[in-house]
Phi, psi and omega in degrees: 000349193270346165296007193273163184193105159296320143355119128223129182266349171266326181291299174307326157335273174332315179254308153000293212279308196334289193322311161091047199252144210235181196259297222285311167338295205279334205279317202300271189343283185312292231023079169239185187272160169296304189328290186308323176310328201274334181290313176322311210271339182264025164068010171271341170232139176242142182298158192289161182298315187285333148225053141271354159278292177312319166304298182281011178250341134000282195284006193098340207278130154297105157321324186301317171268021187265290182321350192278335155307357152249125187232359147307080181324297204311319177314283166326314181305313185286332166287332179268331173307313173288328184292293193342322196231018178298000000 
């Protein structure tokens, strides 16, 4: 499960800055250091699935629309399953 990725780090930008959601922000949500927020968005580290889910719920992101591209039902399980129990 730890390869799965819901991450577009260009997109998620894009609506980060619209927000005027600062990397400092996102780190406070997530809880991690800004550093690491700032290795996500400059594309040198990508976030653990769990938090790329607290990042789009940061940001405003409809998980439903982060999802749509895993279409593997076992996958979609384990996932409503970890929000269920975050």
């Amino acid at each position: 499960m730890t390869d799965l990725n819901i991450w577009d780090r260009h997109s998620w930008d894009v609506v980060r800055r619209s927000r005027g959601i600062t990397y400092g922000d996102i780190a406070d949500v997530v809880g991690v250091t800004y550093k690491a927020v700032s290795k996500w968005f400059y594309g040198e580290r990508t976030p653990s699935l769990r938090s790329q889910i607290l990042m789009a719920k940061a940001l405003g992101i409809p998980l439903s629309k982060a999802l749509e591209s895993i279409t593997d039902e076992d996958t979609r399980a384990l996932i409503r399953y970890a929000l269920e129990n975050d």
